[in-house]
Every structure is written in structure tokens, then in C-alpha cells.
C-alpha positions as CSV (number, residue, x, y, z in Angstrom):
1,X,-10.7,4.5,-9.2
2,X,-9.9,2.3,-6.4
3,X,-12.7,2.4,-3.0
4,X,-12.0,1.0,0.0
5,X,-13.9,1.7,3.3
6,X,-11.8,3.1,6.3
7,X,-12.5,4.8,9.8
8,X,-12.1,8.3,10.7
9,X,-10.0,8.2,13.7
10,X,-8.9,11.8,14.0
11,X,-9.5,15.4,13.0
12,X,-7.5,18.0,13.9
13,X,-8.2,21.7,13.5
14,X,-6.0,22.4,10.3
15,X,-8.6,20.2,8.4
16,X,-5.9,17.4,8.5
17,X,-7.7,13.9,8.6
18,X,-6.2,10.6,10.1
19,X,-8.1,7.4,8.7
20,X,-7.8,3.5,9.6
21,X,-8.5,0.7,6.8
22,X,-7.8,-2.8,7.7
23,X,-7.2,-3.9,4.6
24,X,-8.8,-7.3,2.9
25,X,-8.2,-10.6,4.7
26,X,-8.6,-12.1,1.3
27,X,-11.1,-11.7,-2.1
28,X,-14.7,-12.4,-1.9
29,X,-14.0,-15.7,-3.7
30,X,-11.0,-16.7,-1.3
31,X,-13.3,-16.1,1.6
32,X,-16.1,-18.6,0.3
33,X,-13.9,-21.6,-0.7
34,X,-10.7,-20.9,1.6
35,X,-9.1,-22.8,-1.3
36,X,-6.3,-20.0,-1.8
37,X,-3.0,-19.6,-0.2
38,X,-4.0,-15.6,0.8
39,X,-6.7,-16.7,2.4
40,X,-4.9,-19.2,4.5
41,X,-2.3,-17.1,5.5
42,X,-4.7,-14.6,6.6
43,X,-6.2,-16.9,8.9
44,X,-2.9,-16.8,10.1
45,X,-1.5,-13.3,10.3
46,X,-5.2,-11.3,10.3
47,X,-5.7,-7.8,8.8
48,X,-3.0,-5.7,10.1
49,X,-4.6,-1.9,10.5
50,X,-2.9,1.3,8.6
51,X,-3.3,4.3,9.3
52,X,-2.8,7.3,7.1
53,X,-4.2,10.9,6.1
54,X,-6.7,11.9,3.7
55,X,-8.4,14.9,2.0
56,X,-11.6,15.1,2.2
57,X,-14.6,16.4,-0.1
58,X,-17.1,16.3,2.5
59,X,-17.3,17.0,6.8
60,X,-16.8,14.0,8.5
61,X,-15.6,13.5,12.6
62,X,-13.8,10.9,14.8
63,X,-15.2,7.4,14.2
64,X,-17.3,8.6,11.3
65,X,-16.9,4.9,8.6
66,X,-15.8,6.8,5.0
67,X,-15.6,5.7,1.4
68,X,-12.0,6.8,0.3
69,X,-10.8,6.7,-3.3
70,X,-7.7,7.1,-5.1
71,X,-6.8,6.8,-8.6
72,X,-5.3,3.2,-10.6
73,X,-2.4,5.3,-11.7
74,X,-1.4,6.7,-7.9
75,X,-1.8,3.0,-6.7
76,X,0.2,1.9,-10.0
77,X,2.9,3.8,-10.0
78,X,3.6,3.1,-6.0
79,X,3.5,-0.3,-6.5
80,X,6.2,0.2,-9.2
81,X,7.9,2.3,-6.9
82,X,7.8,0.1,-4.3
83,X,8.9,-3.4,-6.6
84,X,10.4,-2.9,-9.4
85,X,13.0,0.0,-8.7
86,X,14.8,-2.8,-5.9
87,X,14.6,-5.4,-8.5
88,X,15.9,-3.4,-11.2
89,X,18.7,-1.1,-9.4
90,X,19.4,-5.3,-7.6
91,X,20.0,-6.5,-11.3
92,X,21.8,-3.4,-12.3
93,X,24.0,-3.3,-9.9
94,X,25.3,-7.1,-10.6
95,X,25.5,-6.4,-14.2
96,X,27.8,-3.1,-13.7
97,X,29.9,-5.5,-11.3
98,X,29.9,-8.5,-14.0
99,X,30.3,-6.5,-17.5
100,X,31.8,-2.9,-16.6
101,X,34.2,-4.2,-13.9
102,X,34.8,-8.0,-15.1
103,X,34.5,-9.4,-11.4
104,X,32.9,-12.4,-11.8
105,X,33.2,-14.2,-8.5
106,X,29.8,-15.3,-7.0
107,X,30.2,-14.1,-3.5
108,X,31.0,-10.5,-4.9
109,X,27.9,-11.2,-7.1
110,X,25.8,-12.1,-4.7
111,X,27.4,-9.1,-2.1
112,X,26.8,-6.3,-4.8
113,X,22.8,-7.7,-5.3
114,X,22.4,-7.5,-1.3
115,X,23.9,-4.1,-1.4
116,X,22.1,-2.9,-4.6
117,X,18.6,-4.1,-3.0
118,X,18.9,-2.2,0.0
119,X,19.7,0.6,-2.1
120,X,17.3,0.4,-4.2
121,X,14.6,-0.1,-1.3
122,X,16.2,3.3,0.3
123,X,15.8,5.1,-2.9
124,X,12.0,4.1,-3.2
125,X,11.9,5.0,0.4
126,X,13.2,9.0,-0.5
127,X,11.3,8.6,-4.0
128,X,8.3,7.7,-2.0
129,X,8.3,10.2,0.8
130,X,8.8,12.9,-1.8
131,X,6.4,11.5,-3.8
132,X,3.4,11.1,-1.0
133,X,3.7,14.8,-0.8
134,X,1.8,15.0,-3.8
135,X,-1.8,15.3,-4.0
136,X,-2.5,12.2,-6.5
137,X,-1.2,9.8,-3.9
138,X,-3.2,10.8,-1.1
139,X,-7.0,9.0,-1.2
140,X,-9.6,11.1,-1.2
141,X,-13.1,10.5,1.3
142,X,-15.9,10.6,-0.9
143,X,-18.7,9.9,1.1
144,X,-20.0,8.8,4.8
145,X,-20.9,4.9,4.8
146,X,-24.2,4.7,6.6
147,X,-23.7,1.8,9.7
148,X,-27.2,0.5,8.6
149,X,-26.7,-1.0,5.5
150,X,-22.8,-1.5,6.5
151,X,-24.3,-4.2,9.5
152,X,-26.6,-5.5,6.4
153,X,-23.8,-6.2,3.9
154,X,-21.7,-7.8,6.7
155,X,-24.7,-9.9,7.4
156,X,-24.9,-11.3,3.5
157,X,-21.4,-12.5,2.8
């Protein structure tokens, strides 16, 4: 299981719950040395904010800080969904150009890999959006984080 702790920002009657994470800056280890090239580039960019729905195991309202979860797999097999299907359907593509059709002029090479990248981004798009439907790929809120010891941990790093 992956945690990660978010803000409610919404609750509406249907028990539909609208959470905002703001993701890491960089590791722990980053953050101390500022050796790494994430954390340098987040010095640059910041935490951007996202903002998605959750279920939820317990009662929690508007501006309520939450624990969420979700499974390895879920976060696994998104990232795979997200990646590799471009890269692979990209690489396909050429190699159905190159070997099934004998073209082998670069421009058209490097033409049919634009084109089979963008399709395989709007497939993972569809793939996705069906896919988010599901109940594994939603996080779960697991708990209420209590602001005390939230203002203590910020206070030791």
C-alpha cells in the first residue's frame, strides 16, 4: 500500500469526496542534501496541487487533513498505462511501417512514430478513463491526520 496525506476540500451529499495532495517536492534525502536533480527542479517548478475523488472508510468534512491509500498494483499498472503503451504502440507502429510495408525512408519513420505516440497517448487516455471507473484505482481515506502532531512532524525535518 501506498499513503500519502491530502486535504478534504469537498463533500457533497451523495457521499462523493473531492481531495487535494500536493504531491512530494522531492525525497526526504533530496530535501537534506539538495544534491539531486528532482530536488532542484522542484525548487524551480514547486508542488503543483491535484485534485481528485476518493472513497472513504471513515466521516470526514471540508478541510479535514486525511491519510489516503491505494494499492502498488493500481499505482503500477497506471504508470504502465500511462508509459509504456505510447512507447510500445510508438515502436510498433515504425516497425509495421519498416518490415510489413518496406518503407524505409526516415522522414516517414520518424512521421509514423509522431503519429503512433499520439495514438498511443489517446488510447491510454480512453484505457485510463475506463479504467479510473474501477474501484482499485480510486485511493481510499483511511484515517483523519491529527494537525497536532502534523505541525510536530513538519517541525523535525
Amino acid at each position: 500500500m501506498i499513503r500519502e496525506s491530502a486535504k478534504v476540500v469537498s463533500v457533497s451529499g451523495a457521499g462523493k469526496i473531492i481531495v487535494e495532495s500536493s504531491g512530494q517536492k522531492s525525497c526526504h534525502r533530496c530535501a537534506n542534501s539538495g544534491a539531486c536533480g528532482i530536488s532542484v527542479l522542484a525548487k524551480y517548478f514547486g508542488a503543483k496541487r491535484h485534485q481528485f475523488s476518493a472513497n472513504s472508510e471513515i466521516v470526514v468534512r471540508a478541510g479535514d487533513r486525511v491519510l489516503l491509500e491505494i494499492e502498488k498494483s493500481a499505482l503500477l499498472m497506471a504508470a504502465a498505462l500511462m508509459y509504456v503503451l505510447p512507447l510500445l504502440v510508438m515502436i510498433f507502429s515504425v516497425l509495421l511501417v519498416q518490415y510489413g510495408f518496406g518503407i524505409s525512408s526516415e522522414i516517414i519513420h520518424i512521421v509514423v512514430a509522431f503519429c503512433g505516440l499520439a495514438a498511443g497517448i489517446m488510447a491510454s487516455r480512453v484505457i485510463s478513463k475506463a479504467e479510473y471507473q474501477a474501484v482499485k484505482f480510486e485511493p481510499v481515506i483511511v484515517s483523519r491526520c491529527l494537525p497536532d502532531l502534523e505541525a510536530g512532524a513538519s517541525q523535525q525535518k
